[in-house]
C-alpha positions as CSV (number, residue, x, y, z in Angstrom):
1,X,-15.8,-27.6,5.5
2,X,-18.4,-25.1,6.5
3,X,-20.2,-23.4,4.1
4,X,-19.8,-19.9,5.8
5,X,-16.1,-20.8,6.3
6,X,-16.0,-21.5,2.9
7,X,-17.2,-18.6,1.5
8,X,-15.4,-16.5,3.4
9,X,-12.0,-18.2,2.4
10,X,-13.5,-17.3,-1.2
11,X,-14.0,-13.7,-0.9
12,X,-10.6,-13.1,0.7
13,X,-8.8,-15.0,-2.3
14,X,-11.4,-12.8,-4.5
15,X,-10.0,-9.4,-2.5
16,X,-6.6,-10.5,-2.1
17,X,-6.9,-10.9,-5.9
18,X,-8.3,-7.4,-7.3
19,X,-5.9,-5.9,-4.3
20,X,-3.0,-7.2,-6.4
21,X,-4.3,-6.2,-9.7
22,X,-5.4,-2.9,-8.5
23,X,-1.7,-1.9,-7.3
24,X,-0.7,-3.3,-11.0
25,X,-2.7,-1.5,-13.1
26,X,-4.0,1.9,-11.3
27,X,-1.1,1.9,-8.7
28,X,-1.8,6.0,-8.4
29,X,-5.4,5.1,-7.1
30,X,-4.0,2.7,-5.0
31,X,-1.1,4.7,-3.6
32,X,-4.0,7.4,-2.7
33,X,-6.4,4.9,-1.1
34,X,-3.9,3.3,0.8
35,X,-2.5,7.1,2.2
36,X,-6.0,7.8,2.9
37,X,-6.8,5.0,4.8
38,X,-3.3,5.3,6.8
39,X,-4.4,8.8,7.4
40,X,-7.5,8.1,8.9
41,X,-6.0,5.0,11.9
42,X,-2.9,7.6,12.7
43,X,-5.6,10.2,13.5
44,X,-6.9,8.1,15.8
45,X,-6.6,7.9,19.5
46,X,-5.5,4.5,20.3
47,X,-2.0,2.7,20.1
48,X,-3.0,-0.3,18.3
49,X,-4.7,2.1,15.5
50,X,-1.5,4.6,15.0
51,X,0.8,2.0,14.5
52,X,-1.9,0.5,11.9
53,X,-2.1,3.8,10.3
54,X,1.9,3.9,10.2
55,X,2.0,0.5,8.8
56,X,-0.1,1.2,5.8
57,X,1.7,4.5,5.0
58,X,2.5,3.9,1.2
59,X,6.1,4.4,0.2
60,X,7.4,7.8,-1.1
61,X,8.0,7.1,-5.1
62,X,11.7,7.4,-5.7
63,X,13.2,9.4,-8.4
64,X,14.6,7.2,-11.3
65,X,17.8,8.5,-13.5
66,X,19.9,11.9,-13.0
67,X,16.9,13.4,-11.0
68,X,17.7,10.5,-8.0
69,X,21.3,11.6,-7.2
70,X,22.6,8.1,-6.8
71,X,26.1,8.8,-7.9
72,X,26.7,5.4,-9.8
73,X,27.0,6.0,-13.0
74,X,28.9,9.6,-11.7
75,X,27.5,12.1,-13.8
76,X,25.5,14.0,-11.5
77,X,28.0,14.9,-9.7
């Protein structure tokens, strides 16, 4: 295998890696980076970077227990 191939196979494991543990352990970081970084591609002027930018929005946290309004266990009604 190449060496350059190599090494680049290395470093994306590497990122892949501290991506995962980042969204473990400081998910609020991560949930600003990420809505940062979508931000900047859908302020941008080409297709290919808005849908990017939409892609990477981060998820809206959802309300756990009587605050969410689920109606399952029927006492917020």
């Amino acid at each position: 295998m190449n060496d350059i191939l190599q090494w680049l196979l290395v470093y994306a494991v590497v990122l892949w890696c501290l991506l995962r543990l980042m969204q473990k352990y400081a998910s609020r970081a991560m949930w600003q980076w990420q809505a940062k970084v979508s931000y900047f591609f859908e302020t941008r002027q080409a297709s290919w970077s808005r849908r990017l930018g939409r892609s990477l929005r981060p998820a809206v946290a959802i309300p756990q227990g009587c605050q969410s309004h689920c109606s399952s266990c029927r006492n917020c009604a």
